[in-house]
N, C-alpha and C positions, 0 to 999 in steps of 0.2 A: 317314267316317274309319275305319270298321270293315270288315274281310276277314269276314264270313260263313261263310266256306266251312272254314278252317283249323281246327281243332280246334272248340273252343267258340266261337268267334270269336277275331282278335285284331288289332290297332290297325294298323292299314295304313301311315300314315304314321309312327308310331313304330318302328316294322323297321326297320331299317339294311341287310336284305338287300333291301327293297325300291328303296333307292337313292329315296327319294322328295324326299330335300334335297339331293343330287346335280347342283352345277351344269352340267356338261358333257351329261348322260343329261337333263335338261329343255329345255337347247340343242337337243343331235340331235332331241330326241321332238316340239318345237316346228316345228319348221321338214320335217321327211324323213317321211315315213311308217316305219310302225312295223318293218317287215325292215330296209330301209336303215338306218334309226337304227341298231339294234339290231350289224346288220352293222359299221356307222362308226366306233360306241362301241367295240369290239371292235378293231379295226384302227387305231384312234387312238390308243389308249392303250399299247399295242402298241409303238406306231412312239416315242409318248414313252418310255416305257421304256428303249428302246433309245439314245433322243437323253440321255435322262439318264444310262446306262451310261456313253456315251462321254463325255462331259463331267467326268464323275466320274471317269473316268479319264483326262483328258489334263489337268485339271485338278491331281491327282496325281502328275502329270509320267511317265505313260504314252506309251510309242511310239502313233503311231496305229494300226500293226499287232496290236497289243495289246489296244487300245481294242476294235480291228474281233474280237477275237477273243473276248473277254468280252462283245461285243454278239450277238456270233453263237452263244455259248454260251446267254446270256441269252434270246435269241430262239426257240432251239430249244430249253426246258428243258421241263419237265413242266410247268411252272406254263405257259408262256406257249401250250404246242401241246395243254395233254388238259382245263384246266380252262374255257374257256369258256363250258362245260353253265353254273355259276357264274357270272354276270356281275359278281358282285362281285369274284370274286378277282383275276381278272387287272386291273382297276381299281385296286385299293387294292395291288395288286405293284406294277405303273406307277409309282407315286410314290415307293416304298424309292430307288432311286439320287439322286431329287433332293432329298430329306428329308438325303442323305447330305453330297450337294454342299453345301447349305445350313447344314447343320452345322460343317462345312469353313467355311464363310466366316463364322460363327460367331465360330471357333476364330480366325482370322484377324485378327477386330477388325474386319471391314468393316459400316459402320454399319447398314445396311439388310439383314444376313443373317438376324435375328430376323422378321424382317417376312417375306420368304419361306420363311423354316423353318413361319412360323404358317401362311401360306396353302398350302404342303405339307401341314401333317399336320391342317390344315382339312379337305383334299380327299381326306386317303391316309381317315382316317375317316369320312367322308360317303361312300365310295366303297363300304361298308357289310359288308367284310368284316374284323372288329375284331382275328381272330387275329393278321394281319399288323402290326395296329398297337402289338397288345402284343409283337412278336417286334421290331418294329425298337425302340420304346423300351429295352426288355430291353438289343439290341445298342448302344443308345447308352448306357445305363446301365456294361454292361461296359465302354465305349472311355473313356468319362468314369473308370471306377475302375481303368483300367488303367494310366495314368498316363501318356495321349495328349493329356494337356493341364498338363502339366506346364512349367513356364516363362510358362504363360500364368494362372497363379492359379487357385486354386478359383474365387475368385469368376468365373472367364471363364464356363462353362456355366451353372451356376444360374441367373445372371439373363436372359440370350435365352431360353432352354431354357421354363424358368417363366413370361414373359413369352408364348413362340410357341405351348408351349401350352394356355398359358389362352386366348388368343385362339381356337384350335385349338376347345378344350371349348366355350366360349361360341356360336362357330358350329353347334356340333353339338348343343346342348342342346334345336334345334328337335322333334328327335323325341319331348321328353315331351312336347310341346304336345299331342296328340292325347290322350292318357292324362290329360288336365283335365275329361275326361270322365265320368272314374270319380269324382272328387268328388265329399262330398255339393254 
């Protein structure tokens, strides 16, 4: 459970850059050898990114030209063409557009959009790059105080939001499991 090599040691499985509770990254790793994986994960998430860009915006009531154009922006941005050295980032980016759409349907009243918001930011976090998950919280924090849910009650966000996630934190709690170690 322990990396050796890293400073003084430190908990392999508790990293979040290691992606060790990472369901998609033990899919590819399970089934491909390790380039291919490595290569797929990359190029998969990628391509979701892009399918949640555009959803998010024709859902938005976006031209699809538009769509094609914020995907093509999004495709070719710094995060998606220079970070890959990172495996985590471009992972846990992958999931900002559908974290977003989800929230949207949220906002909406459609019953089951709490349930995919949680399995969103289940995976934007497990994806193990955490900056990004405090940047899109932040950003739904602003949209929530900006007065983007107005007509739809306070109460509309707090309860999915706090509901998706806790569910969200509970899936990701696995990482102190290794760190039960240091107990007496």
């Amino acid at each position: 459970l322990w990396c050796p090599v890293a400073g003084f040691g430190t908990p392999y499985l508790a990293d979040p850059q290691n992606l060790a509770w990472y369901p998609p990254k033990l899919l590819f790793y399970a089934f491909l050898e390790p380039s291919a994986a490595f290569t797929l994960l990359i190029l998969v998430h990628s391509l979701w990114g892009l399918l949640g860009l555009w959803s998010l915006a024709r859902h938005r009531g976006h031209s699809p030209w538009v769509a094609l154009f914020g995907c093509l922006m999004l495709g070719f941005s710094m995060n998606a063409t220079l970070l890959p050295c990172s495996t985590s980032m471009p992972l846990a980016f992958s999931w900002v557009p559908w974290i977003l759409l989800c929230v949207d349907h949220c906002r909406e009243g459609r019953p089951m959009g709490w349930f995919f918001l949680s399995f969103a930011l289940a995976f934007q976090w497990a994806a193990g790059y955490p900056l990004f998950g405090y940047m899109t919280g932040l950003f739904l924090l602003m949209d929530w105080g900006s007065g983007a849910w107005e007509g739809k009650g306070l109460k509309a966000l707090p309860g999915p939001l706090l509901a998706a996630g806790g569910i969200g934190i509970l899936f990701n709690l696995a990482w102190l499991l290794p760190l039960a170690e240091l107990l007496p």
